[in-house]
N, C-alpha and C positions, 0 to 999 in steps of 0.2 A: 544599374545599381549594384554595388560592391555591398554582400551581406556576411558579416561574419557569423557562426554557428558553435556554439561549446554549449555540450550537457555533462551535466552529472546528476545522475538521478536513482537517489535511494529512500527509503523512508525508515526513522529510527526510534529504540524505545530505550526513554531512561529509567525505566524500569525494573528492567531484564535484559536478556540475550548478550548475545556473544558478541563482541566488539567484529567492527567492517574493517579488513584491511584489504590492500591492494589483487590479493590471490581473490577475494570475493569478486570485485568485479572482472578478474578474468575468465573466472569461471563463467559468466554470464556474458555480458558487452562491454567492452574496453575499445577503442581504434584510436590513434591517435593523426592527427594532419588529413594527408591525403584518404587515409584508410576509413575515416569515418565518409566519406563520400559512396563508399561500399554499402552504406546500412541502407535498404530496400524497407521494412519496417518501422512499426512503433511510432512515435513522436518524428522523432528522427525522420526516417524516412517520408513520412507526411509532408516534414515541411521541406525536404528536398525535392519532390518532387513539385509542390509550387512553385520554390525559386528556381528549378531547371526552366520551369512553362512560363515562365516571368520571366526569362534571359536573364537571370540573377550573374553575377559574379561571385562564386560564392568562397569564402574564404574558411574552409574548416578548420578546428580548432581541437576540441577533444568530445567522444561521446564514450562518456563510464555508466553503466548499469548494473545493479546487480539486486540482488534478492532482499529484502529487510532484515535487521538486524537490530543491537544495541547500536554504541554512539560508533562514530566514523573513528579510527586511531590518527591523532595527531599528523602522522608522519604520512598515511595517507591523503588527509585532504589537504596536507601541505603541497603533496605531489600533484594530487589532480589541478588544485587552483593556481598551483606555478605555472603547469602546462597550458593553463587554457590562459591565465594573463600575459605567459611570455609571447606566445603562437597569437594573441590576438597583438600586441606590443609590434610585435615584426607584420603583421597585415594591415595595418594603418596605412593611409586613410580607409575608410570603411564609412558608408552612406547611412547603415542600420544594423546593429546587433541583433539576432535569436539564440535566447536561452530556452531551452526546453530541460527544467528542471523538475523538481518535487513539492517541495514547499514544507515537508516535514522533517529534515536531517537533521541531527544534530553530531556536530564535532566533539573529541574529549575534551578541547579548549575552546570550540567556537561553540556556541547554543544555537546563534544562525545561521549557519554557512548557504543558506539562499541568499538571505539580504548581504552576506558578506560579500558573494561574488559578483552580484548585481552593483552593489556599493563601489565593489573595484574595477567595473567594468565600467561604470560611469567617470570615474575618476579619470579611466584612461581615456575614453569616447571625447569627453567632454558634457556638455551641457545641452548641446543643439542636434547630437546626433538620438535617433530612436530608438531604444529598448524594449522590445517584447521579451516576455517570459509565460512561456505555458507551466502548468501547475494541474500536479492531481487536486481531485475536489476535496478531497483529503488533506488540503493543506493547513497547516499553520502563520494565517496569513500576518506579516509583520509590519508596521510601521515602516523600518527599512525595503521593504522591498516594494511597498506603497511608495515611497517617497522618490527613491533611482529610479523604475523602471516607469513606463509610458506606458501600459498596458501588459496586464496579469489576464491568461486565457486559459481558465478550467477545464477537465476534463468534463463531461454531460452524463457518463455513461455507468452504475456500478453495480452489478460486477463492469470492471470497465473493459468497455468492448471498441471505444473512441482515439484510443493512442494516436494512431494513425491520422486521422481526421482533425482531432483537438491541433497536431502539427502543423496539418494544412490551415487550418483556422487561423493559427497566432502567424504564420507566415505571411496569409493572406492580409493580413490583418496592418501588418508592419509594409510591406509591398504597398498598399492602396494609402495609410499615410505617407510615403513618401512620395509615390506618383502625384497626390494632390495634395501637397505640403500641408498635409492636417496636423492641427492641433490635438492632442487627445487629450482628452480629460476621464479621470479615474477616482473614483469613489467605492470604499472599502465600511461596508457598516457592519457592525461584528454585535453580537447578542450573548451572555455568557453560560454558552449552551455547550454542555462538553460529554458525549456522548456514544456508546460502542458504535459501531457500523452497521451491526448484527440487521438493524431493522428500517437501515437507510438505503434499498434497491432503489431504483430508478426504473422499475420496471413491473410495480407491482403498483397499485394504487394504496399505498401507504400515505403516511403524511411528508413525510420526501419526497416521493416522486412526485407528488402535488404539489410540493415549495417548487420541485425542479420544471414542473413544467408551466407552472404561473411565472418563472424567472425568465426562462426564454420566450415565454409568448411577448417579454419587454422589446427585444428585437427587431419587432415590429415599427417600431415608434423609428420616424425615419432620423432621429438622432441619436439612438442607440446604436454603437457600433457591437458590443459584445456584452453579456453578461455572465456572471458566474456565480454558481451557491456553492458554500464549503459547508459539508462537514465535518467539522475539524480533527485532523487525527487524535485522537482521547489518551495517549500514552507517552506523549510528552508532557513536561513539568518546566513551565514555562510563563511568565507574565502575560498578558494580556490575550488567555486562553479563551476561545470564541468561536460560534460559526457564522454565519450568514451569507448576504451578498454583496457582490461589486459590481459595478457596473461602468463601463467603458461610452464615453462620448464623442462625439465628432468636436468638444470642447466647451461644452455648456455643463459646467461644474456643478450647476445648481440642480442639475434635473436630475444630473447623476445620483447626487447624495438623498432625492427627495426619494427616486426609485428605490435605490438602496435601503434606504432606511424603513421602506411601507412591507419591504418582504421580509426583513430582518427583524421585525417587529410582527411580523405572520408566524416570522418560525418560532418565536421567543413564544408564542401564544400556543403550540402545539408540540412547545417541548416534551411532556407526556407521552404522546406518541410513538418519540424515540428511544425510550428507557424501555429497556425490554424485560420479560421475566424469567428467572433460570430455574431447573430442580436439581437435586440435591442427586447425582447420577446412580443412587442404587433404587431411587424411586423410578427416576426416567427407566430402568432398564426393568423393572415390575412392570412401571406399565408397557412396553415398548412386548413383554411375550405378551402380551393378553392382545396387542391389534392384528392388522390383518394381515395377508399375504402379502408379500414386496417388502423390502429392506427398512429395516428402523435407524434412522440415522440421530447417530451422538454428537451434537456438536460441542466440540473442546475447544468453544472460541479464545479460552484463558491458555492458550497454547500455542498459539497461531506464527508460524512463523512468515508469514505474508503483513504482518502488524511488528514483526518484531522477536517474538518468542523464539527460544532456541528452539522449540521442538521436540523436547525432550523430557518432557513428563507421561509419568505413568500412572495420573489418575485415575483415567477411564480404562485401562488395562486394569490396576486396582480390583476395581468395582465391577468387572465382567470374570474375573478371578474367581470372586466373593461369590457371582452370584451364579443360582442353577439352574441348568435348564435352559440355556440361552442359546443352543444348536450355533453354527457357527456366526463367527466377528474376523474381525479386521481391525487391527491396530496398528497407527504408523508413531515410528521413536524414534530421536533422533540422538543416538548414542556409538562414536566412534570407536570406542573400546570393546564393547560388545560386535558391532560388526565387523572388527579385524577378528576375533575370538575365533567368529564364526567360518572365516575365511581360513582360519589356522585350521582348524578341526576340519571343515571339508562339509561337502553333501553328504547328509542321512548322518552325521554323528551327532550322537544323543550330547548335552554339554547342562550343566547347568550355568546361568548367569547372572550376572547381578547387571540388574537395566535401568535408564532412566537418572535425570537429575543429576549425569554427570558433568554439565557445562554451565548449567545455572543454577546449583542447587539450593538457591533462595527459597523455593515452590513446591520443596518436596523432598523425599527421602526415596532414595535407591530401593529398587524391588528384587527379591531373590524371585529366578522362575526356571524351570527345569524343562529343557522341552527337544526336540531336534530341528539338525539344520535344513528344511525342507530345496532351498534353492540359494543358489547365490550368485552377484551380478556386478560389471563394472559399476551401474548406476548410470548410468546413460540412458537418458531419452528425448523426445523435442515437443515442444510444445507445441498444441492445435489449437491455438485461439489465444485471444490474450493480448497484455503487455506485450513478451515473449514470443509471438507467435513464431515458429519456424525454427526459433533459437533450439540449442540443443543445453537441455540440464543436465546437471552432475550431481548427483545425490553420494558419488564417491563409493567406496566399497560399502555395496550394499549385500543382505542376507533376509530370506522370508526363512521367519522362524517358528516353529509348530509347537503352541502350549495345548494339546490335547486338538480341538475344534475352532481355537484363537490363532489366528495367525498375526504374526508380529510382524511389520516392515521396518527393518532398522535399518539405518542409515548412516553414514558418517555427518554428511553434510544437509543442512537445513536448506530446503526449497519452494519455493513459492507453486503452490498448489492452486491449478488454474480450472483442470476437470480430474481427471481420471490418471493422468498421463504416466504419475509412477508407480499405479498396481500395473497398466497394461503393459509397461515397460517388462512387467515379471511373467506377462502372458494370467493376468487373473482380473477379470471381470468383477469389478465390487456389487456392481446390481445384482449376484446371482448370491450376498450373503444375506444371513439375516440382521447381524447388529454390524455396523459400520461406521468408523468414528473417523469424523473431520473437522480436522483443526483446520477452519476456515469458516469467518462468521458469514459467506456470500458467496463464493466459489461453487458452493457443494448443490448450488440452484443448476448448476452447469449440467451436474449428472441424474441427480433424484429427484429432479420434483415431479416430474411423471410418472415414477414409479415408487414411491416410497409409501411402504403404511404407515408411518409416523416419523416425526422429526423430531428431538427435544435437544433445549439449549441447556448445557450444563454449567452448572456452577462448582468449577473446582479452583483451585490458586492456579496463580498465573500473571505475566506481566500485560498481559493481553485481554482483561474480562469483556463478557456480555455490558459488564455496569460500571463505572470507577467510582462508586460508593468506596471500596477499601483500601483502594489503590493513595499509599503515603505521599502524598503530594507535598510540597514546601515553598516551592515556586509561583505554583499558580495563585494567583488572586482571586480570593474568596470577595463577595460573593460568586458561587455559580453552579447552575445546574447540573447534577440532581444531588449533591451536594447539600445547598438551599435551596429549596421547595420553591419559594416564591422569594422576588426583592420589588419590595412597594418604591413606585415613583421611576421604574426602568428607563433607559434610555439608552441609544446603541453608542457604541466607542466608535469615533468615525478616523478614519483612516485615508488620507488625501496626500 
């Protein structure tokens, strides 16, 4: 079996953040042709190493990754989907396509650059050959990409810890329709549930991980090939914004959409669940001195640059400024002016600076803070777990900067925050501080929840909230959750 293989896999917010261009995904994962046969990791490497064990012929194509951001730049995803159309153009014939993509990008001219490459990818295949496409659960699943591919295969996992596996899965998945010329059949029921992540684990008995694991227990049913639950990335602005399930067949359409529609119709029933609560960060940080021993963690999910956010706000610096008696914090910024500053001046010089809200300043206004340069770093470090695992990140000229008992990590470049990985890049342990702020609404499960005396979600601006109560939508189609409370008479958007 001749399998062709092209990724590109980012996730974007029209919100905020810094436009994606091609330096973004080198700094992360780029290989183009033969070089992607290299990637051992991730999605990627998953489903290579099934079609290696499957006697694949495997015809690589392009694997681009890189960190979340705003929209992709034109000229970029003109680049990546030339390369993977032309590289697939010259590999023909080809038995079966894998895509291992995202499901949430958007282009500054394309809104879906999944379904668009899927779309072009069928055009050149033809009609008869097979398309898989794996997807975070995180997707924004489209009509188009319902309609070209033969099977959409979710991540299971979040914080997601399945890259790898979910790879194996959509490979295996594509492999076993071909050996037994199966039909698949795919049904997509969408609910219009549109909602932060903050309280969507898969590992916590929430009301997610109880959608998620009522979803796979369908697998079972010996005509179920695959199932998947989105919840849907919350910070695009887009038509037919949604979450639920899909569910894959061995080609009985009708059980698909029944399955489909009985869990997407669960989740629409415990939408509340997902809407989480935030405080106002000078109360979180009142209450956060009065608990107990072990680190008070601030989450600045309205920051997040793993959702999108440049990274570069200084609310919760702000509000830890303001308040007394807060013995020491940790504050990560992502501001490239300030950490060249700081690189100018040198270790141990006193500087004052002006930080924060220099790349998106939609969300906030520059901070004056005076303080010294305690350390400074290429910004180099590798990831232990993850997406990413093993990759090495670039945070680019970085500086830890001393505002009395506050330490600041400033950064040039915005990174996806998987545990710890860029204080201990600096040699500093964050479990040993007392306030510690992460911009990550699920990540920070990684390092504190065994030792933390408190957690609070904060409510500051951001393209990235706990809620998208605020967030100026125009695109999306009202009704929908939490938006509208209730819409009498519901029924799901079906997707086939």
């Amino acid at each position: 079996m001749r399998i062709a293989i092209g990724s590109i896999l980012t996730e974007c917010n029209q919100f905020g953040g810094s436009p994606i261009d091609l330096d973004w995904f080198a700094r992360y994962d780029l290989a183009y042709g033969q070089d992607l046969l290299a990637v051992d990791a991730g999605v990627v490497g998953g489903a290579l190493g099934v079609l290696r064990q499957e006697h694949c012929d495997i015809a690589p194509l392009v694997y681009a990754s890189t960190c979340p951001g705003g929209y992709i730049t034109d000229d970029c995803y003109a680049h990546l989907k030339g390369e993977l159309l032309e590289r697939l153009q010259k590999a023909l014939p080809v038995d079966g396509v894998l895509l291992p993509l995202h499901g949430a990008a958007v282009a500054a001219s394309t809104p879906d650059p999944e379904g668009d490459i899927i779309t072009a990818v069928r055009q050149i295949v033809g009609s008869t050959i097979p398309i898989v496409v794996t997807l975070d659960l995180h997707a924004h699943v489209t009509s188009a990409m319902v309609r070209d591919a033969d099977a959409l295969v979710a991540w299971e996992t979040y914080p997601h810890r399945d890259s790898e596996s979910t790879g194996a899965r959509g490979a295996q998945l594509l492999v076993n329709a071909l050996k037994k010329n199966q039909q698949l059949a795919m049904v997509m029921a969408k609910v219009p549930v549109v909602t932060g992540g903050i309280l969507g684990s898969t590992e916590d008995d929430g009301a997610y991980a109880q959608l998620m694991r009522q979803t796979k227990a369908l697998e079972r049913h010996e005509h179920v090939l695959s199932t998947s639950l989105f919840l849907t990335h919350p910070y695009l602005d887009q038509p037919q914004m949604g979450s639920g399930c899909l569910v894959v067949t061995d080609g009985d359409q009708g059980l698909a959409q029944k399955l489909a529609t009985d869990i997407s119709m669960d989740y629409w029933c415990r939408r509340h669940e997902l809407e989480a609560q935030v405080l106002d960060p000078a109360e979180a940080i009142a209450r956060g001195r009065e608990a107990g021993p072990g680190p008070v963690v601030l989450v600045e999910t309205a920051d997040c640059a793993g959702g999108g956010a440049a990274g570069d706000s200084v609310a919760s610096l702000r509000a830890l400024l303001d308040a007394t008696d807060i013995g020491s914090a940790l504050v990560p910024v992502v501001d490239p002016q300030a950490a060249q500053a700081c690189h100018t001046a040198g270790t141990n010089a006193q500087l004052e600076l002006t930080l924060g809200h220099s790349l998106d300043p939609r969300w906030g206004s520059p901070l004056k803070v005076r303080g010294h340069v305690e350390q400074l770093s290429d910004g180099r470090f590798t990831y232990q777990g993850g997406i990413w695992d093993g990759v090495t990140g670039e945070m680019g000229l970085t500086a830890l900067f001393a505002i009395d008992d506050i330490r600041v990590l400033i950064t040039t470049h915005a990174t996806y925050d998987w545990a710890d990985e860029q204080w201990q890049a600096l040699g500093i342990d964050p479990r040993q501080t007392h306030f510690i702020v992460a911009k990550n609404p699920m990540n920070f499960h990684n390092v504190y929840d065994d030792i933390a005396a408190a957690t609070y979600i904060l409510d500051t601006p951001g393209p990235t909230p706990a809620s998208v109560k605020n967030l100026p939508f125009q695109n999306a189609e009202r009704p929908f959750f939490p938006l509208d409370q209730d819409i009498p008479n519901l029924s799901p958007l079906i997707l086939r």
